[in-house]
C-alpha positions in Angstrom: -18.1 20.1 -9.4 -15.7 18.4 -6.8 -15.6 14.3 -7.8 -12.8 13.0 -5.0 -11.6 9.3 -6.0 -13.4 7.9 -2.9 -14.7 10.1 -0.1 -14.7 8.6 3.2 -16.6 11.2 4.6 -19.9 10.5 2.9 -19.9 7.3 4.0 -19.3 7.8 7.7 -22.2 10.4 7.7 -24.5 7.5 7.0 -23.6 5.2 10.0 -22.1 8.6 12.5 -25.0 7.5 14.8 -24.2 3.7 14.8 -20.2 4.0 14.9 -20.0 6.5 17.7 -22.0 5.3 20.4 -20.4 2.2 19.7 -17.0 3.5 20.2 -18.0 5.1 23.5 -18.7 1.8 24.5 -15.4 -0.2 24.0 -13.6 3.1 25.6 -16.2 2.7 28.8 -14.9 -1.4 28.7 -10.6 -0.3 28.0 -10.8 -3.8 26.5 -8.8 -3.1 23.2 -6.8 -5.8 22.0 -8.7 -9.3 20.7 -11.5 -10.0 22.9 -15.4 -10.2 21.9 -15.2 -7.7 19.6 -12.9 -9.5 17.0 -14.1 -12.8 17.9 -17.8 -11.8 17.0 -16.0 -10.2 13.8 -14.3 -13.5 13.1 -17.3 -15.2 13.2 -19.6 -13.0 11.3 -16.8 -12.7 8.9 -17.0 -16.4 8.3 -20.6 -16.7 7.9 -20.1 -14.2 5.1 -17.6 -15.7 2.8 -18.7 -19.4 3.9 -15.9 -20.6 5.5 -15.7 -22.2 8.7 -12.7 -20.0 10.4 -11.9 -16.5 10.5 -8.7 -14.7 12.3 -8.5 -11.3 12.4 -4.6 -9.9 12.4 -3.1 -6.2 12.3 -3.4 -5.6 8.2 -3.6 -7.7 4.6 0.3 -7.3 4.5 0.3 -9.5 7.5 -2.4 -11.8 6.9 -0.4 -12.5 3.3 2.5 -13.2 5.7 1.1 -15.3 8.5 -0.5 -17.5 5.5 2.8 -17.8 4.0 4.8 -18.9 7.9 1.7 -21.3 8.4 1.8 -23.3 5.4 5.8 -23.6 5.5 7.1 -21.0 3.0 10.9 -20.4 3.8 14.6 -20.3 2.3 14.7 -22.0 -1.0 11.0 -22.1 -2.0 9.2 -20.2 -4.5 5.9 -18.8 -4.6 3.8 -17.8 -7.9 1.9 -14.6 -8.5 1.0 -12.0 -10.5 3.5 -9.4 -11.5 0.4 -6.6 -11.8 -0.8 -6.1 -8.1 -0.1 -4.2 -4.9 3.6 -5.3 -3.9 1.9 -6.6 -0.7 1.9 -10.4 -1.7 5.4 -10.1 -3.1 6.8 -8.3 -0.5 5.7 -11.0 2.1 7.7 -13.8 0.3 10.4 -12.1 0.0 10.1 -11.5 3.6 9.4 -15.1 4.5 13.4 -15.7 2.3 11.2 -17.3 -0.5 11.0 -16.1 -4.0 8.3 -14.4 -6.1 8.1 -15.9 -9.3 6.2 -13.3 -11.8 3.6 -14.8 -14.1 1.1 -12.8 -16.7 -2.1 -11.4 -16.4 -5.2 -12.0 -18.6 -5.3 -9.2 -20.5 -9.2 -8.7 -20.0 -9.6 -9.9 -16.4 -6.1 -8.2 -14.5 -6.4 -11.6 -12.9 -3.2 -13.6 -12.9 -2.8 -15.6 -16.0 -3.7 -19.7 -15.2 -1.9 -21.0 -18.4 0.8 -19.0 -17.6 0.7 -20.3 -14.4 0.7 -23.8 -14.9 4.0 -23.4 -17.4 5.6 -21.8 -14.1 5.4 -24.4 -11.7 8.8 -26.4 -10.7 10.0 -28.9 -8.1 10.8 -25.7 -6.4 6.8 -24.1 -6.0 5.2 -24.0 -2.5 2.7 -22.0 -2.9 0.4 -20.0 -5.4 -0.8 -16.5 -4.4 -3.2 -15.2 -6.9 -4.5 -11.4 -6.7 -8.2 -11.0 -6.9 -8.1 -7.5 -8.4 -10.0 -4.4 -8.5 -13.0 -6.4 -6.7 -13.0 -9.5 -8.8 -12.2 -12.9 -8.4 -8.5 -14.8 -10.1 -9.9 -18.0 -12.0 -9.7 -19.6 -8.7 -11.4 -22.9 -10.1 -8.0 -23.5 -12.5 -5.9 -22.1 -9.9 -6.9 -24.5 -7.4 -7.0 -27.6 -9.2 -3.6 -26.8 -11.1 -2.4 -26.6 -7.2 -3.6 -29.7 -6.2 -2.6 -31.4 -9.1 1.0 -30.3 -7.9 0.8 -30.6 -4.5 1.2 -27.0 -4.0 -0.7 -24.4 -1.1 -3.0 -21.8 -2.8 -3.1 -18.3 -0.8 -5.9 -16.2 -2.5 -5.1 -12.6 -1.7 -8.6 -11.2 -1.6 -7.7 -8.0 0.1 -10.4 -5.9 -2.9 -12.8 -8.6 -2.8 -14.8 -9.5 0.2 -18.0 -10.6 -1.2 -16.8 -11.4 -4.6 -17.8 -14.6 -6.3 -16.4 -16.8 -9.2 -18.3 -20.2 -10.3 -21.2 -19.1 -7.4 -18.2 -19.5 -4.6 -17.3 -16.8 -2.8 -13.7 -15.1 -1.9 -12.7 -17.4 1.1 -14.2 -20.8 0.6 -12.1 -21.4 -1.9 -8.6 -21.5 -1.2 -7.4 -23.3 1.8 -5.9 -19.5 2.5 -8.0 -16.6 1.8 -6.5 -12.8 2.9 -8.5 -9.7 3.6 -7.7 -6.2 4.1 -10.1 -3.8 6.1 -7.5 -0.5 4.9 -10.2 2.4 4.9 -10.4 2.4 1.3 -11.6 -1.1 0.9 -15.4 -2.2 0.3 -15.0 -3.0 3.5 -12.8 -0.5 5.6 -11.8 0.2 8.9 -10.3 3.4 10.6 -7.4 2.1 10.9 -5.6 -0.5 9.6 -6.7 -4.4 10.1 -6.8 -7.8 8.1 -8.1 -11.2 8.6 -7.2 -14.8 6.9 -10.0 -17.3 6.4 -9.2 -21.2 6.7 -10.7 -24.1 5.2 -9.1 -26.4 8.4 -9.2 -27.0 12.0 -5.2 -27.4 12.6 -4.5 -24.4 10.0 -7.2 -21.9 11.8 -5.6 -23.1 15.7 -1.8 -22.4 14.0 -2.8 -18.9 12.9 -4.4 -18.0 15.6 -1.0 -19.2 17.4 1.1 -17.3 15.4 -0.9 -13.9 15.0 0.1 -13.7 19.1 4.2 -14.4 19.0 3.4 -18.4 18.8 1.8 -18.5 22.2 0.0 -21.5 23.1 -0.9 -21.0 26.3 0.0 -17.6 28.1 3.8 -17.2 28.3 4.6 -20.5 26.9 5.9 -20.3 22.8 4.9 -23.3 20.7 6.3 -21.6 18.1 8.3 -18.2 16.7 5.4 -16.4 15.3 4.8 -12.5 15.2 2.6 -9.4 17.1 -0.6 -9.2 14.2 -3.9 -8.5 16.6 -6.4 -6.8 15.3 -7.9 -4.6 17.9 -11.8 -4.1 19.1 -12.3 -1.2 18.4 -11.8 -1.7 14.7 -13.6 -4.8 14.8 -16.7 -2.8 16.3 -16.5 -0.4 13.5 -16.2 -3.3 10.9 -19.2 -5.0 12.5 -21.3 -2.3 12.0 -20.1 -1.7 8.5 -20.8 -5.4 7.1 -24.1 -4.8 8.0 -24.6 -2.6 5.2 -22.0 -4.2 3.2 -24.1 -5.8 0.4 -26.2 -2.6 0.6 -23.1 -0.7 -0.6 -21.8 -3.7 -2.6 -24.9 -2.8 -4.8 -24.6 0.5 -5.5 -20.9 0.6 -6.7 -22.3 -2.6 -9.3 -25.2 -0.2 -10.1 -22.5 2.8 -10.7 -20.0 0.6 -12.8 -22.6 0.3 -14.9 -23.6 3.3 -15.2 -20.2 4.4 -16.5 -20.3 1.8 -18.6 -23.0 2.6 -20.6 -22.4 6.5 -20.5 -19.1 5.6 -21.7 -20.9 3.2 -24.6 -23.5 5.9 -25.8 -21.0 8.7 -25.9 -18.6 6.4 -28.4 -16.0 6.5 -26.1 -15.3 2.7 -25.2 -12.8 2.7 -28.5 -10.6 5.2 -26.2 -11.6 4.2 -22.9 -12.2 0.7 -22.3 -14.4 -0.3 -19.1 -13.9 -3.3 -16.8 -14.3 -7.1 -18.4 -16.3 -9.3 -16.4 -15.2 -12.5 -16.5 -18.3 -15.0 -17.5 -17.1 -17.3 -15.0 -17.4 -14.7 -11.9 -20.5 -14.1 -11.3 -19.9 -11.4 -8.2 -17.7 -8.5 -9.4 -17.7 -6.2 -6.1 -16.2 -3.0 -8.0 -13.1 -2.1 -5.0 -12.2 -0.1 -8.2 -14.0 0.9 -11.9 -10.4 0.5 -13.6 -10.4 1.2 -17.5 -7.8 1.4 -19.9 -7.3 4.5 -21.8 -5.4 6.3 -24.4 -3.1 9.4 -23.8 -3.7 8.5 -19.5 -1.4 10.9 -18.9 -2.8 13.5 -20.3 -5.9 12.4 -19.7 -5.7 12.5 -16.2 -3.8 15.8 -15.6 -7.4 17.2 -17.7 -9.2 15.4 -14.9 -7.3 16.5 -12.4 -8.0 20.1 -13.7 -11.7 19.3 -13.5 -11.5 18.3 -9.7 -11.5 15.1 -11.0 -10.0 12.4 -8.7 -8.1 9.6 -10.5 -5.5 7.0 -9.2 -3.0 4.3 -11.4 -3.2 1.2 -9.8 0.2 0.0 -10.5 2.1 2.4 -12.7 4.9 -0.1 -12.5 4.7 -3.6 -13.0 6.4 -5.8 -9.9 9.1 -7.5 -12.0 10.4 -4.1 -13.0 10.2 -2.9 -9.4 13.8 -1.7 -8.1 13.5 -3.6 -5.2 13.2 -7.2 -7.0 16.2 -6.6 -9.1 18.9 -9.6 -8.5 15.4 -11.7 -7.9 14.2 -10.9 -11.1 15.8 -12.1 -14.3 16.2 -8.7 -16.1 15.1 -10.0 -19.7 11.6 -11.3 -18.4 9.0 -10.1 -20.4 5.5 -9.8 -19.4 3.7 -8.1 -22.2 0.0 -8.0 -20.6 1.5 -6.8 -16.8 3.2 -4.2 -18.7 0.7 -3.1 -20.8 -2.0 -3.1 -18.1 0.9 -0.4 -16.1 0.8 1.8 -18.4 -2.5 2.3 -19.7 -5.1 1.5 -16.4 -6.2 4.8 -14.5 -9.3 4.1 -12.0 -12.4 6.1 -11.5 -14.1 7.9 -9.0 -16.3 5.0 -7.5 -17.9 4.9 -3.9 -21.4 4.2 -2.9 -22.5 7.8 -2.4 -20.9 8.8 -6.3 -24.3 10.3 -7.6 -25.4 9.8 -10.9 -24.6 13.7 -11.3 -21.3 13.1 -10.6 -20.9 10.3 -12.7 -22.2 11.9 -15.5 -19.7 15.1 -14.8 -17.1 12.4 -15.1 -17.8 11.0 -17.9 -18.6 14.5 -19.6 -15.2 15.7 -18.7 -13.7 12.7 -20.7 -15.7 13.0 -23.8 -14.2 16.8 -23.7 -10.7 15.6 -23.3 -11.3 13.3 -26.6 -13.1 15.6 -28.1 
């Protein structure tokens, strides 16, 4: 049996006769860039995660970036986050001539560490940029409040999480910055590439959409320096007919996590393979990824592989260890948890169409690897 890691394919067979006629449509109009399309996105977006802007840009890389140029992040600042994510967040500070500082992860949650957190802030901290990974929320409650108490910006990077929820508040109406990424592989995903930030503010939602078009305020005249980011229509048609059946999917990967979960639990195997921790606190976990830890996961996943068994290692290297950060990076820095979570995490198969057949083939192929 073939079990791909996600399979695109399924998906767009389910919603071939919504997507295409809709695509003949914007071709017929040769209206591509902005325009209705993203502004109807923007605000259905909104009404989603409950937050009163939305502004659609070219991909989550550049919605971390715009975030960071419109709350001020520059030469000489720094900006916390976790040192387990995508390098995405990192990369953009860097970018903006800040610097990442690397904190811990809770070992349960992959979410960035808030008492580490709070023992990293200096007279030197900006901004905070917590990772909501694999589909659920950072402890965004601490987070926040250990900002404000500083006087520091929070940038939640939601880019796995549209829909999650911690403390009943959703991914975006909490954090005066939220990021998205519509990558095809998200909950969420477009054919293409495309992101959007949500604001909490009037002033911050006008200077994003001013810098997302090379800091125009008017046409031809530059309040600002800002960048190219638009997210185009025919994207934000295809992501408009997805959200419809968003929660619909959002469901079924929940229901499939927990299958594997308790497969994994009758078969004994949890001492070897240990599913996803949901945190009490986050009461919407939207599964972007079922990510366990496991013993022998290399071995483990070349016997998958030999299966037809799709796997992926969402980070094999922790971000303070990456090349690229050396000379940023104090060399001796130790993050035990990051480090720990690189080399033991492998994700599986998980996409609304998995069926329970599949799951179980999974699961089966596991047991016999232990076995």
């Amino acid at each position: 049996m073939h079990v791909p890691l996600v399979d695109l394919r399924a998906q767009y067979a389910t919603i071939r006769n919504e997507v295409e006629p809709c695509l003949q449509r914007i071709c017929a109009s040769q209206s591509f860039v902005l325009g209705p399309e993203v502004e109807a996105l923007e605000r259905e977006i909104a009404n989603y995660v409950r937050a009163p802007h939305a502004i659609g840009c070219a991909s989550g890389t550049d919605a971390l970036e715009l975030a960071l140029l419109a709350c001020g992040v520059g030469s000489g600042d720094e900006v916390i986050t976790s040192a387990f994510s995508f390098i995405a967040g990192a990369e953009a500070i860097m970018l903006r001539g800040a610097r990442p500082v690397f904190v811990d992860i809770d070992p349960d949650t992959f979410n960035l560490d808030t008492d580490a957190l709070e023992r990293a802030i200096t007279s030197r901290t900006r901004a905070i940029l917590p990772t909501d990974l694999f589909g659920q929320c950072a402890d965004m409650s601490n987070v926040v409040g250990i900002a404000e108490l500083h006087g520091v910006t929070v940038i939640e990077d939601a880019a796995q999480s549209l829909g999650a929820e911690h403390d009943g508040r959703r991914a975006g109406e909490m954090a005066p910055f939220t990021t998205f990424s519509f990558y095809p592989s998200k909950n969420l995903g477009a054919f293409g590439d495309g992101g959007l930030i949500t604001a909490l503010d009037d002033d911050t939602a006008g200077a994003l959409r001013c810098l997302r078009t090379h800091g125009e305020s008017e046409r031809y005249v530059h309040a600002q320096v800002g960048r190219n980011s638009r997210l185009d229509a025919l994207q934000a048609a295809i992501l408009r007919i997805k959200l419809r059946h968003l929660d619909q999917w959002t469901a079924l990967r929940q229901a499939h996590a927990a299958d594997y979960t308790k497969q994994l639990q009758e078969r004994g195997l949890t001492e070897r393979v240990r599913p996803p921790v949901t945190a009490a606190t986050s009461t919407r976990h939207v599964f972007n990824q079922y990510t366990v830890r496991v013993e022998s996961r290399e071995e483990l996943r070349a016997h998958l592989q030999s299966c037809d068994v799709g796997t992926a290692i969402y980070y094999p290297v922790a971000l303070h260890r990456q090349p690229c950060f050396r000379g940023v990076v104090d060399a001796k820095l130790q993050l035990p948890d990051s480090e720990r979570a690189a080399a033991e995490v492998l994700s599986l198969p998980l996409y609304p169409e998995l069926t329970e057949a599949q799951r179980t083939f999974v699961v089966d192929r596991i047991a016999e690897f232990y076995a």
